[in-house]
N, C-alpha and C positions, 0 to 999 in steps of 0.2 A: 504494500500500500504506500502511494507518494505519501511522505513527511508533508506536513498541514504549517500555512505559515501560521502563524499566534494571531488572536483574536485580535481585531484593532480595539474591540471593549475589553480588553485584558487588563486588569489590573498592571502596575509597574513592576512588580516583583509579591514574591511569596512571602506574606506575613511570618514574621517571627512568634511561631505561639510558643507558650508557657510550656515545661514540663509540667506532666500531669504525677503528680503521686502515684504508684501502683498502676501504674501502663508501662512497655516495654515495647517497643518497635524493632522489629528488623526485616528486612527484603534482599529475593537473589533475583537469578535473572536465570530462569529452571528451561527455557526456549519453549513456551505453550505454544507463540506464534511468532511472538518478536523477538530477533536477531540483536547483541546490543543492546541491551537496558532492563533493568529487574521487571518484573511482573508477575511476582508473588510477592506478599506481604502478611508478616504474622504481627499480630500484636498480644501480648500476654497479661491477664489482669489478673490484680493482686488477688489474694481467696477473702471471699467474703464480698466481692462486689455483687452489685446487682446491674442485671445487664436486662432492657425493654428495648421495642422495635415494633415498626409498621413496615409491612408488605406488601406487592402487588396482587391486586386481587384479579388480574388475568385468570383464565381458566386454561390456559397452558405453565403456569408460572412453572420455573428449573426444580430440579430436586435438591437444592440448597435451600430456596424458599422455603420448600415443604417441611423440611428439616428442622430449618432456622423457628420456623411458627410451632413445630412441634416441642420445643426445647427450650422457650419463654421464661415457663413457668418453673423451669428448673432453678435448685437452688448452685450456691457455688462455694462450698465450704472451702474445696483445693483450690479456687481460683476458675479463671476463665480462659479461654483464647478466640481469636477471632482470623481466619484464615481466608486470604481475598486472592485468587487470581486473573490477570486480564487475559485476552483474546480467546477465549472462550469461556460461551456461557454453559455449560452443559445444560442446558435447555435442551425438553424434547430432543434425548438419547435414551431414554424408556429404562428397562432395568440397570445399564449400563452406567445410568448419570446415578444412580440410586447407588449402587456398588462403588462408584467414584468418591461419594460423598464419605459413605463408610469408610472408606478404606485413608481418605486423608483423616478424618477425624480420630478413627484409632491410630496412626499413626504418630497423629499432634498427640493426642492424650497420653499416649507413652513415651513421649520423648518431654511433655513439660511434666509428667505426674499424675497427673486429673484424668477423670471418668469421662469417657468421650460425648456423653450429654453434656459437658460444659465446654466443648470447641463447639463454634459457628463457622460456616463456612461459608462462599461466597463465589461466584463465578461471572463473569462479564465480557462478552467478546459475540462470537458467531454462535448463533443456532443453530442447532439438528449436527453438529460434529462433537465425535464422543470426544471427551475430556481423556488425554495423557496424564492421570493424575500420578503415575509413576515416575514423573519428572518433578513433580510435586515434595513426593514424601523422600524422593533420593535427596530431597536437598534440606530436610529437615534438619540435622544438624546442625547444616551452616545458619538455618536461621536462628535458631536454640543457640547458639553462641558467640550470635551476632547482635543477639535483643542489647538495646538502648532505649533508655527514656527520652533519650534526643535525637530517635528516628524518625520522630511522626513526618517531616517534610519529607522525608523517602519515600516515604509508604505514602502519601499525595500522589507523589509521580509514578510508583511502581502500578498502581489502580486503574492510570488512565487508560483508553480504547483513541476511540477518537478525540478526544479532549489536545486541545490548544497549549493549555499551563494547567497546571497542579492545584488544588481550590482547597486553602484553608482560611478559617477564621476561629478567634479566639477572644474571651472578656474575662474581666476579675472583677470580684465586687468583694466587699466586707458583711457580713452579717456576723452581728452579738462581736466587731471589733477582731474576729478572724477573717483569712483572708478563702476566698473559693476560687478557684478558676475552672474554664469550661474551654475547653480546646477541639474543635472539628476537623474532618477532611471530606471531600466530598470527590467523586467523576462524574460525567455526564456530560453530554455533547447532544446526542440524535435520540432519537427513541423515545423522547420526553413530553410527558403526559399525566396529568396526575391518576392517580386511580390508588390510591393508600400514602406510599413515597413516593420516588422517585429518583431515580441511577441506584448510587451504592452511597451511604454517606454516614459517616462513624463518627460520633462524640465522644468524647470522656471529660468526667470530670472526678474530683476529688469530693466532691457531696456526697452527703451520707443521706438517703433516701431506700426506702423498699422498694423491692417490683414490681408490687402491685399502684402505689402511688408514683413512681416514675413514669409506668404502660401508660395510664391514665394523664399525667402532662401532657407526655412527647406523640398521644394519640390528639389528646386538644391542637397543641403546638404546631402539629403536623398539616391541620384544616388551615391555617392561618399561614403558612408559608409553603413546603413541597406542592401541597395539595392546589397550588395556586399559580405555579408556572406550567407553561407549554412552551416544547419549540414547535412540534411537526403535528400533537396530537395522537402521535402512534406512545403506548404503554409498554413495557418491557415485561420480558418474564423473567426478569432478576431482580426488581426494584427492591431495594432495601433500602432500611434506613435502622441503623441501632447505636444508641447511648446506653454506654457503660459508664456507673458510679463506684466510686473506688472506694469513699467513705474514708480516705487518709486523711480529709483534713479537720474530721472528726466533726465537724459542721451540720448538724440536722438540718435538712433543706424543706423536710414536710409541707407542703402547705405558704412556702414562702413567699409572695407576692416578688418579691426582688428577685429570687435566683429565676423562676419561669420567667418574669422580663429578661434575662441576661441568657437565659438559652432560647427564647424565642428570637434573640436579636441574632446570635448566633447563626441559628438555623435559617432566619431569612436574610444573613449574607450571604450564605453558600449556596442558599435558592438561587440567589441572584446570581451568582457569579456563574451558578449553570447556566443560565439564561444569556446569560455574557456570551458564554464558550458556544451557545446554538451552533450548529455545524453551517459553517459559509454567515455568519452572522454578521451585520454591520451595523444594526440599531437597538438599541434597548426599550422597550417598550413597555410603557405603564398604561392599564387599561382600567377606570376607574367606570363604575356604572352606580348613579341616583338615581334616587325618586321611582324606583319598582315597587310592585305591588308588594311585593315580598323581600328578602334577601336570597331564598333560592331561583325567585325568575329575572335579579341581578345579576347571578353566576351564570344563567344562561346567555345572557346579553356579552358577559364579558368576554366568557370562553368562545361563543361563537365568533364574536371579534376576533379575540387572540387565534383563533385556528384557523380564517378563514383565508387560504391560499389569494385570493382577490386581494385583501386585505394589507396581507405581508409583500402581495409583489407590488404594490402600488408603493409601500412603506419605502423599502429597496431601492425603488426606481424614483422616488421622493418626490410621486406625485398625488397631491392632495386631494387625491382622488373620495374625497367623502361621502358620494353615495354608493360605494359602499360599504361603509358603514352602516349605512342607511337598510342596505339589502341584508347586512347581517344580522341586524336588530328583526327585521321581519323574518327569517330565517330561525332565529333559537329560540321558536316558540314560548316565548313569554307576554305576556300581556302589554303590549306597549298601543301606543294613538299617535297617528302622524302629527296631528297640532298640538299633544303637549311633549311631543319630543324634542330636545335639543343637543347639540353637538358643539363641542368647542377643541382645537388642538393646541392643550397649553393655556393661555390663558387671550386666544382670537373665536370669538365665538362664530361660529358658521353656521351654522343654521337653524331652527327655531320661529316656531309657529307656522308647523309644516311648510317653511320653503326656506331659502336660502338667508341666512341674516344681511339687510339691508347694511349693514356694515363693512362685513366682510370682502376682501380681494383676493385672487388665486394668486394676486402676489406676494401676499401676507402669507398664505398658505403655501407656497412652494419655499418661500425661504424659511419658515419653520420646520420642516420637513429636512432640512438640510442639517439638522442636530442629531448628533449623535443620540440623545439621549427620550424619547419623546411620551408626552400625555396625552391620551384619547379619553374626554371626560365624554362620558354620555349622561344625560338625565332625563326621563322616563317622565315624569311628569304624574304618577301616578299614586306615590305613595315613601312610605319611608326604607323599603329595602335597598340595599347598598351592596355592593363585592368590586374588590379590586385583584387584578389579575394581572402578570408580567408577561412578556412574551418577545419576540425578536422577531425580524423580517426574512423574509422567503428570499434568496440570490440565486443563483445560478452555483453557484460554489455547491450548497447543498445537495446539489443533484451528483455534483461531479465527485464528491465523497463517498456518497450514497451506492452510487454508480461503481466505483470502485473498491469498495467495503472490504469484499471478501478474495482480493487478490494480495 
């Protein structure tokens, strides 16, 4: 597969995150598919964390998924581990990806200690090609004696598929006068869609939380951010997402109003920066929708926005093309009215009380269009539901990725 230039939305460089207490990082480079650069990554948590997660709820999802959702509710007196490899997802390889799955998790479990219900394991790349997972557990060692708490920027880049740059983010806050910190990694590029999470994307932190009160956050936290970008509207059958608490810094987070704000903040910058890395991506797109009858026939309005190929190629081609918008609001069946609908990009209103706002210029609108960064406010006119959605525009690059995926 050609090397991918770096997103122009790409951040400047990889965040320096915090070491997490009782995390351990390390990655080789086992050749799943790529020639030249790790693409295994183990991470090892202390015994006694608690580890919660949202998955794709495709009806093909991998046999890692099924695994991973089976294995939740486990406890983890020995500890944990979490084991991620790219270019392939062993998705739909039938008993094969099943026996794959075993065979890395006993493998991890006897080489850090612990009972193979406390590895997670994790797959990302090509579909329907069985997993080499013997290239996997031959290199267990070297991972086992490679673990650092100052790996996590490895294990960012060991993850990626198609991904642009490596996507981490990280906060620290004080509660009761101690300190907490929350450190992420995230991949994703194509494939992206919400439907539970979305790609692969692993937290830790040092808070001390149960996993029944953790599932329960990172299941809220999850509607409010993964749950809410699109690049293509296609769902994956690997999407994971899981937060491990390590409880080192002895900090009870139950219930905190403060530490959920600082892992929500977390988790929708790594949302974003997915949305950043969209495959052939050149705009960032905020999609905000008011005044719906509801809140969920605002997610309609949004999402059909954010996914409507019309939509992103006008974005693209940076033309201010706003009925269709117009076609997409009538399109996601939600309750909307031509004369109380209105449309603004950024802060030029366009149109309102069913026809064009007597204000507006396509000149105003072509050079808005011309940012990097852009808002599609709709307002409904209907009532108090609201949802905002991210998304990126549709290029030509897209195709050309896409199109060469699996060579």
């Amino acid at each position: 597969m050609t090397k991918l230039a770096v997103s122009p939305l790409a951040p400047d460089r990889f965040p320096d995150l915090p070491v997490i207490e009782g995390v351990a990082f390390a990655t080789v480079a086992a050749g799943i598919k790529y020639s030249g650069r790790d693409d295994v990554m183990l991470a090892r948590l202390a015994p006694g964390s608690s580890v919660a997660g949202v998955f794709t709820r495709s009806a093909t999802r991998s046999a890692n998924v099924l695994d991973c959702q089976a294995k939740l509710v486990n406890s983890h007196t020995d500890g944990a581990a979490i084991v991620v490899n790219s270019g392939n997802s062993n998705a739909f390889t039938g008993k094969h990806g099943d026996g794959s799955v075993a065979a890395i998790c006993a493998a991890t479990a006897d080489a850090l200690g612990m009972p193979p219900g406390s590895v997670f394991t994790a797959s990302t790349g090509v579909i329907g090609q069985r997993l080499p997972h013997d290239r996997i557990t031959s290199k267990l060692n070297d991972l086992v004696n490679g673990l650092s708490p100052n790996g996590i920027a490895a294990a960012a880049s060991a993850i990626k598929t198609t991904d642009t740059f490596p996507k981490g983010a990280s906060t620290q806050l004080d509660i009761g006068g101690k300190p907490v910190r929350i450190a992420g990694i995230a991949k994703g590029s194509g494939m992206i869609a919400p439907d539970m999470a979305t790609m692969l994307v692993y937290i830790f932190t040092d808070a001390q939380i149960g996993q029944t009160d953790l599932q329960g956050l990172i299941s809220n936290l999850n509607d409010q951010t993964f749950n809410c970008i699109t690049v293509d509207s296609d769902t994956s059958t690997s999407d994971s997402l899981m937060v491990a608490a390590t409880g080192t810094s002895g900090v009870d987070v139950t219930g905190n109003a403060d530490f959920a704000d600082a892992l929500h903040r977390v988790m929708l910058d790594l949302a974003h920066q997915v949305v950043r890395d969209g495959e052939g991506a050149t705009k960032f797109v905020t999609v905000r929708v008011t005044g719906a009858t509801d809140d969920a026939d605002a997610r309609k309005v949004a999402m059909a926005t954010a996914n409507s190929p019309l939509v992103k190629t006008a974005i693209a081609g940076e033309d201010p093309n706003w009925g269709r918008i117009v076609m997409a609001v009538g399109k996601s069946g939600a309750r909307a009215d031509r004369d109380t609908l209105s449309i603004r990009f950024g802060d030029i209103l366009v149109a309102e009380n069913g026809w064009v706002s007597e204000t507006y210029t396509e000149a105003d609108g072509a050079a808005y269009m011309k940012q990097q960064a852009l808002d599609i406010l709709i307002d409904l006119g209907l009532g108090n539901g609201e949802s905002t959605v991210w998304t990126c525009d549709l290029t030509h690059q897209y195709i050309t990725i896409n199109a060469d995926y699996r060579s």
